[in-house]
N, C-alpha and C positions, 0 to 999 in steps of 0.2 A: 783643525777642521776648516776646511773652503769650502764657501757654498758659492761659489763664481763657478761657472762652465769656461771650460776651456775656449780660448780668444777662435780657435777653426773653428769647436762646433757651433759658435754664437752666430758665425760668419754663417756659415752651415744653417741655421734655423732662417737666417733674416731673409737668408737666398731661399728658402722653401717656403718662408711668407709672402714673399712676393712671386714666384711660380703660381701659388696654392690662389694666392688672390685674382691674379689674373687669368689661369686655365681652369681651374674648378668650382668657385666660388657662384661663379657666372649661372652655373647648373646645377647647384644645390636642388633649389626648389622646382626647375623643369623637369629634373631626373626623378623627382619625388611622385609630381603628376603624371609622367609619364608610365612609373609605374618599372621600367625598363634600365638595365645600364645601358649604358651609352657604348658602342664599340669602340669606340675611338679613349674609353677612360684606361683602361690597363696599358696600351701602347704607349702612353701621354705620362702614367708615374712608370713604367719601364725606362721611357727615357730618360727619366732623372733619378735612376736608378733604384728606384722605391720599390721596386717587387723583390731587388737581389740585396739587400740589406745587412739580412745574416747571411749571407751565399760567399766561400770564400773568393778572390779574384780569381782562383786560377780556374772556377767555376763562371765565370763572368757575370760574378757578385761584389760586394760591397767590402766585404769582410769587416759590418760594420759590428762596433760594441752592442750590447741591450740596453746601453743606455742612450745611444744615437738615436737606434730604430723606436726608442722609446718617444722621445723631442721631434724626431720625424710625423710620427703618428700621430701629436699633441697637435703639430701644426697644418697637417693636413684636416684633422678632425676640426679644427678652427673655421675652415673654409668650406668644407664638406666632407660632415661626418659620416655617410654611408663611406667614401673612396675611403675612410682610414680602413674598412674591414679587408680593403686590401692588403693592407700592410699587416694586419694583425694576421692574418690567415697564412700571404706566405714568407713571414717571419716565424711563425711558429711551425709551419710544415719543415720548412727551409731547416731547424737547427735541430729540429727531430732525427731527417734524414743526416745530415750531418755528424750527429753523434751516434747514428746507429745503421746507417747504409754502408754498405761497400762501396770501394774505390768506383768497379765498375756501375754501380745506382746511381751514385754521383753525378759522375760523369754524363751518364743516359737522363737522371732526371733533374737533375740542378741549371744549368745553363738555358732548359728550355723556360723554368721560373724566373729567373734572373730575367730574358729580355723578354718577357711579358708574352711568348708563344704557348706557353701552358697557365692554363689559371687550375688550380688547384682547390681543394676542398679538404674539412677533414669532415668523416662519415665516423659519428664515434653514437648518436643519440638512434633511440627507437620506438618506436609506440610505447612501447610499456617501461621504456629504461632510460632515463633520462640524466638523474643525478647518480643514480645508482648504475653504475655504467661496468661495473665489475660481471652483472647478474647478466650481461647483454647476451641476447639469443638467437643475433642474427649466427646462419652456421657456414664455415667454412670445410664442405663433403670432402675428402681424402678422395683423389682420382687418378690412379696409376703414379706419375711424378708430379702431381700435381693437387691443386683443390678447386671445386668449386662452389661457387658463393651463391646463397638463397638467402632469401629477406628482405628488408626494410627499413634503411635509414630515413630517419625522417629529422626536421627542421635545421636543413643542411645550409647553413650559409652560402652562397654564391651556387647553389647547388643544379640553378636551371642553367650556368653557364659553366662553370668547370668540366675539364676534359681529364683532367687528373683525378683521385679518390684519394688518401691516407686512410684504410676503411679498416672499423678492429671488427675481428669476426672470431668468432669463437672455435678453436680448433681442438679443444681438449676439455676436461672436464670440469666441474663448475667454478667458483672464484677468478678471481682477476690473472690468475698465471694460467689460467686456462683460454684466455684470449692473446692472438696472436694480431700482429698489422701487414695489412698488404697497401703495395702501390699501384691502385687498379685505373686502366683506361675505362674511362667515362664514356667515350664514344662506343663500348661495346653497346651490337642490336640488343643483348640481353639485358643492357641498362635502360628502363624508363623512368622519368620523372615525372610530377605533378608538383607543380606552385602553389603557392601560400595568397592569401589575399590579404597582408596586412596592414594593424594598423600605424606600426610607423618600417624604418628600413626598407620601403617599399621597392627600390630600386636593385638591391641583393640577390634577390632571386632567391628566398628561400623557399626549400622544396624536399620533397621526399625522393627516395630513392630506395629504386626499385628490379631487383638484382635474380636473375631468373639463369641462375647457372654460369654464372660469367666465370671464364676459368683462367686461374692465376697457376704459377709456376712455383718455383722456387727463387727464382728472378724478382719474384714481385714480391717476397717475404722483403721485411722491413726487420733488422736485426733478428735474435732467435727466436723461433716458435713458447710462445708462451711470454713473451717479453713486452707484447704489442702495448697493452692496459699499463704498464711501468712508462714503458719509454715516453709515451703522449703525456701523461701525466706529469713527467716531469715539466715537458715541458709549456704545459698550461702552468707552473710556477712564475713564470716570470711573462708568458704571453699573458699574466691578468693584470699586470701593472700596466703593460701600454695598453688594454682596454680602458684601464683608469688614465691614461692621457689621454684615449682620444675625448674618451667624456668631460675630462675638464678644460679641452681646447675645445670644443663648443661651447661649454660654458661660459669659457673665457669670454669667446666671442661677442655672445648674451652681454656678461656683467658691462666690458666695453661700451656696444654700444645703449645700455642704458645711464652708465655715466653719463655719455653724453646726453642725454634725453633727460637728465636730471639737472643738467646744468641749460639746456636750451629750451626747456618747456615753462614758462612761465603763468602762473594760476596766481591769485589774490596780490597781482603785482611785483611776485618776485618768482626768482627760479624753482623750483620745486624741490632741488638739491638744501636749498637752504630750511627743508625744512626737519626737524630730527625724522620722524617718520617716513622719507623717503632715504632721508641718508645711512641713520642707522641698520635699516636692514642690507642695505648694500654693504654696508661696512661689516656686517656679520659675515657675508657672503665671501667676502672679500678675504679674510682672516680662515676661513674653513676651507676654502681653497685654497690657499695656500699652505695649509698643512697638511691635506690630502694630497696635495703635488709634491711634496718632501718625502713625503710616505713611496709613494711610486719611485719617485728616483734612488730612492734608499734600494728599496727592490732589486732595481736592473744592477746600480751599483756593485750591491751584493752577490748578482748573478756574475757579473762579470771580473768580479775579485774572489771565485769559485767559495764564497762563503753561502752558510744555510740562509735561503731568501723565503720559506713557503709561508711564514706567518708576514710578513712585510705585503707578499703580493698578494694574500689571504685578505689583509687589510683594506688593501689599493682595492681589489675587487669590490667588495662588499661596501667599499665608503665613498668610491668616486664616481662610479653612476649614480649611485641614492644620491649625494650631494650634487651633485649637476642637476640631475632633474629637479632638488630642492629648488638652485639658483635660477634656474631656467625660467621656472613656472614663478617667482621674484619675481622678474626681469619683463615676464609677461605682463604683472599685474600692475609694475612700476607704468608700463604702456598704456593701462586701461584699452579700450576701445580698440584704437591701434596695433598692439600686440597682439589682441584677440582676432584680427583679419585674417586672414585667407592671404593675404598680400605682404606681410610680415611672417618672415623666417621662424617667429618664437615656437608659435606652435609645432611646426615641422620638429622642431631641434629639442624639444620637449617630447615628441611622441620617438623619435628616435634613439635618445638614450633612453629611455624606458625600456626599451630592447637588452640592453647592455646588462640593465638590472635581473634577466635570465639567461640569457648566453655563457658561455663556458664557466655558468658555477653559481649559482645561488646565493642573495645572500646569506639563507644559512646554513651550505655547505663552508664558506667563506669564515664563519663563525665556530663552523667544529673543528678545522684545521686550526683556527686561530686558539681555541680554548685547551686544544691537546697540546701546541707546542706552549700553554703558561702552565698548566697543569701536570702535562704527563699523559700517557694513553689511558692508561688503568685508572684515571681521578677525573676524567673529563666524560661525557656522552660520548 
């Protein structure tokens, strides 16, 4: 058993801490008030190849492991956690279409993700269907060789800025093999959006989507008709582990610099570090993230030694935004006064993974998957 990263990827993370520190870091909290992404953020991780990760090279991607894209995303999220939703959205569109696109999809749609000319979305949630996403009712109409699309996506990550969709839509009858995946242009007039006014990820753009006959092909099918709800699903398996990195590379961040604040805050004549009740809870914090980061990298690990990973990144989900937001809101209180400003990052990076705690899976979806692979289908909820 080695738990050392290999000497490139170490090399690899140090180079993306100092990138991350010096071009993103800068606009954490401007981008937050601003409310807006910045145009210039997708071209900037394009460049350093952070959109094409899982893209193979001959796609002008990365052909990186899931555990790379994993350490990528840990370290970007350290620095500014909304840009990892980059990475998590199109690494997970990215190895969907991979395992179940055509040569020619590929081709057409891979290379434009890769250097950062397509941002992409996946449209899988709806007003009424959210975990339960088998029951979804958006429809895909049957139209000569073609179909087209009516409905409602709604809390669509990056969703006021994607030009791309992964959009499942219902092409047959009810359950999960009754939905099918198309790769829909965003820019169609028959697409409108509406934006969210939230209270943290503000800069994302999440938004509804609003789909008034937009017509796909066969071209735009995403593997076979009925396959849509399987295939994405798969691969939310392992995109929930690097949601669990980016949340505890903010964390990380947090615990950092209240170390320091524990050692350079002085109260009743000594450091504040020295006294159990500032230390001790860091030291707890310190110890559950690190096993919550074992836990994620077992995940991708496993994704990428083609073994069963859904309880591992079941885990990662479910325990490494709740524990971030534990450490975060620490890390706030370790600050007093301080932390609680407006002018200190804590809050932002607290209201932010809090997001993460519903995004692609509940914690207690996160928990029924987990309790069926110790149990058995038939012995578990």
């Amino acid at each position: 058993m080695d738990f050392a990263l290999d000497p490139d990827i170490e090399d690899y993370r140090q180079e993306l801490r100092r990138f991350a520190t010096k071009n993103l870091a800068p606009y954490y909290q401007s981008d937050d008030k601003a409310g807006k992404m910045r145009p210039e953020l997708v071209p900037t991780l394009a460049g350093m190849g952070l959109t094409g990760l899982r893209i193979p090279d001959e796609f002008g991607g990365q052909g990186a492991s899931a555990l790379l894209a994993g350490i990528a995303a840990e370290e970007i999220g350290r620095a500014d956690f909304n840009a990892s939703y980059i990475i998590i959205v199109t690494a997970l569109i990215s190895d969907v279409l991979v395992r179940n696109g055509t040569s020619e999809q590929q081709a057409s749609w891979l290379p434009g993700i890769a250097d950062g000319t397509s941002i992409p979305c996946l449209a899988v949630t709806e007003p009424g269907h959210g975990t339960d996403a088998a029951t979804l009712e958006f429809k895909a109409v049957e139209n000569g060789d073609g179909w087209l699309l009516y409905g409602e996506k709604t809390s669509i990550t990056l969703g006021l800025y994607a030009n791309a969709g992964l959009v499942l839509a219902r092409t047959g009858g009810r359950g999960a093999r009754g939905v099918s995946a198309f790769y829909v242009n965003l820019d169609d007039e028959r697409v409108t959006r509406a934006g969210f006014d939230d209270f943290g990820g503000r800069s994302n753009g999440r938004a509804s989507l609003h789909f008034d006959g937009v017509r796909v092909t066969r071209a735009e099918l995403v593997g076979e008709i009925g396959d849509g709800f399987v295939s994405v699903m798969q691969g939310f398996d392992y995109s929930r582990a690097i949601i669990g990195l980016c949340c505890l590379g903010t964390a990380q961040a947090a615990l950092d610099e209240t170390l320091q604040w524990a050692r350079d805050r002085v109260t009743f004549g000594k450091p504040i570090g020295t006294f159990q009740g500032v230390a001790f809870p860091l030291a707890e914090c310190a110890t559950h993230m690190r096993g919550a980061r074992l836990v994620c990298l077992e995940a991708l690990w496993k994704k990428d030694n083609d073994l069963e990973h859904s309880a591992e990144a079941a885990m990662a989900k479910f325990w490494a935004p709740k524990l971030s937001a534990e450490v975060i809101h620490r890390c706030l209180l370790t600050f007093g006064h301080l932390g609680y400003a407006s002018e200190s990052p804590m809050g932002q990076r607290l209201r932010d993974v809090i997001g993460l705690e519903i995004g692609d899976g509940t914690e207690q979806v996160s928990k029924l998957v987990i309790s069926r692979a110790l149990l058995g289908r038939e012995f578990a909820p």
